[in-house]
C-alpha positions in Angstrom: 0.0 0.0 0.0 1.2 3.5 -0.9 1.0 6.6 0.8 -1.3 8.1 -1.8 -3.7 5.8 -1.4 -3.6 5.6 2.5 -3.8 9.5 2.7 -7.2 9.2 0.1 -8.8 6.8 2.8 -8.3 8.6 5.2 -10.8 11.7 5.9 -13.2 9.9 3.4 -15.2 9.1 6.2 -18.2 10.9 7.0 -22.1 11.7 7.5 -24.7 14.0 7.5 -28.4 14.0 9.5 -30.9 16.1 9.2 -34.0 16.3 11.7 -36.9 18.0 11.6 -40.0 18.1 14.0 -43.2 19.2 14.0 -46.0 18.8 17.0 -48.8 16.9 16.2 -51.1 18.7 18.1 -50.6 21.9 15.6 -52.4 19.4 13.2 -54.9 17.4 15.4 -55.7 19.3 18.4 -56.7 15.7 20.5 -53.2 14.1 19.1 -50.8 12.5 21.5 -48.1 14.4 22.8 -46.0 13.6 20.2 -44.1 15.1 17.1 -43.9 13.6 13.4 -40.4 13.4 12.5 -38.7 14.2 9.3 -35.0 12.5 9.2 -32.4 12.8 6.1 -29.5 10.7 6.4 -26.3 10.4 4.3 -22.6 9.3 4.6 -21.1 6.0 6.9 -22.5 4.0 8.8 -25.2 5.0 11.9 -23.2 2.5 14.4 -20.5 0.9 15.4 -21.0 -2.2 13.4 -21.6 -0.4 10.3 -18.8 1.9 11.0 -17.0 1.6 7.3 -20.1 0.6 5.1 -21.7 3.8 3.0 -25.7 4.0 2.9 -27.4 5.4 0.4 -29.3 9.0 1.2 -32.4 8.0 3.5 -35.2 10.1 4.5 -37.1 8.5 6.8 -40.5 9.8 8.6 -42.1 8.6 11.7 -43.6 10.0 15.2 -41.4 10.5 18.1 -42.9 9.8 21.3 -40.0 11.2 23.5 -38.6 14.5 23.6 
């Protein structure tokens, strides 16, 4: 292995996540106290096992319960 190439790998390593919330009671006044959730995700992996595996972009929507 060179040093080129071992300086390229290293720093390539990275991620990005977005999250937005929104109250669901703005929408539905007798909604839970919850939020809907709006998530982007892009770059290496979320965890530790995942640590050197690259995901596609994800956006991901849900409700979180827990503030």
């Amino acid at each position: 292995m060179n040093g080129s190439s071992t300086a390229k790998q290293r720093g390539s390593y990275g991620s990005a996540e977005i999250a937005l919330a929104y109250p669901m009671r703005q929408i539905l006044p007798s909604a839970p106290e919850a939020d809907l959730l709006l998530r982007y995700f892009s770059g290496y992996g979320e965890g530790i096992p995942d640590y050197d595996q690259r995901f596609d972009p994800q956006l991901r929507i849900g409700v979180q319960l827990v503030r």
